[in-house]
VMD Tcl script that draws the C-alpha trace (Angstrom):
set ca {
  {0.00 0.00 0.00}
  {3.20 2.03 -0.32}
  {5.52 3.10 -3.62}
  {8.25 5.71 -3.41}
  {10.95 6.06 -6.33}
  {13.40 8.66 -7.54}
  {12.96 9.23 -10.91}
  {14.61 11.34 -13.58}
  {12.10 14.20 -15.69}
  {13.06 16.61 -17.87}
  {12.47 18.48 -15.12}
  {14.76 17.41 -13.01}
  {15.48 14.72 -10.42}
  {11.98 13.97 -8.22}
  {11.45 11.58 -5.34}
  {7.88 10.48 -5.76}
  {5.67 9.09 -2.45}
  {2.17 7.38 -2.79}
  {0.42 5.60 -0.56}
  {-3.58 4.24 -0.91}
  {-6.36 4.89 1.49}
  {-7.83 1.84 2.63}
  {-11.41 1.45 3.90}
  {-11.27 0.32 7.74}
  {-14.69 -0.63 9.74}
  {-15.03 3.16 11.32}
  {-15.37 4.05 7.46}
  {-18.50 2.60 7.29}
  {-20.56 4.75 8.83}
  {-20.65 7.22 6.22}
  {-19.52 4.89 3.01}
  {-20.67 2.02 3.81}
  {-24.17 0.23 1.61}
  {-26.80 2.29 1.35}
  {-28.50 0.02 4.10}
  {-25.86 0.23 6.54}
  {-25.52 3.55 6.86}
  {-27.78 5.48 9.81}
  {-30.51 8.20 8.89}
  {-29.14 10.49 10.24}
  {-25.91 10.41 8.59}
  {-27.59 10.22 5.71}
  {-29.39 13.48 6.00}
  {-26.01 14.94 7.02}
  {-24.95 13.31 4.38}
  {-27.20 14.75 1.30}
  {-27.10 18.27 3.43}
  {-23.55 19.01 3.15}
  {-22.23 16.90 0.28}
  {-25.93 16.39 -2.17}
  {-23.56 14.89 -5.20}
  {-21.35 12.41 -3.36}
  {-21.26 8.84 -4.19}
  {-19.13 7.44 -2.14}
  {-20.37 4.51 -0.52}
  {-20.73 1.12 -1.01}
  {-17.33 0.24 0.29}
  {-16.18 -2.83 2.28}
  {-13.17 -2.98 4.90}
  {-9.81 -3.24 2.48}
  {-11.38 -1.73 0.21}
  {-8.87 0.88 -1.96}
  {-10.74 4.59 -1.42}
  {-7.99 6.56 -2.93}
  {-4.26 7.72 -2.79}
  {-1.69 10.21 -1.59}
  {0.64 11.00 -4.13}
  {3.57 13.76 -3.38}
  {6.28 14.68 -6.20}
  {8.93 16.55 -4.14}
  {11.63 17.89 -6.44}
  {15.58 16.34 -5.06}
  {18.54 19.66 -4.99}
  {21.40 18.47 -6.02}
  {24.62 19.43 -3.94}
}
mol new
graphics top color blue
foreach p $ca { graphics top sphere $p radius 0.5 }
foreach p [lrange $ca 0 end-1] q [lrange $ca 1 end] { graphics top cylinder $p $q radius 0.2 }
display resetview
């Protein structure tokens, strides 16, 4: 769930860092099935985010990623 590599661009010289965001139980509660998740989240839910459709997800799950591209000085 982890990759990091320095890589050459014609940029310059990077170090690249990415790592995934996993679904874990507490997750659930707001992306979760449809069924699952309490009404009162969901009407939290649709108030402050109407378009998301983010649920659905089971623990392990891959929800995403952190990627950084931090460019390496050379000396």
């Amino acid at each position: 769930m982890l990759y990091s590599e320095l890589t050459t661009e014609p940029g310059g010289k990077y170090f690249r860092f990415m790592k995934a965001i996993g679904v874990k139980p507490q997750c659930l509660t707001c992306h979760g099935s449809q069924s699952d998740i309490p009404e009162v989240v969901k009407t939290v839910l649709q108030e402050r985010y109407p378009h998301d459709q983010a649920i659905g997800y089971k623990p392990g799950d891959l929800r995403g990623a952190v990627s950084i591209k931090q460019p390496v000085n050379s000396m």
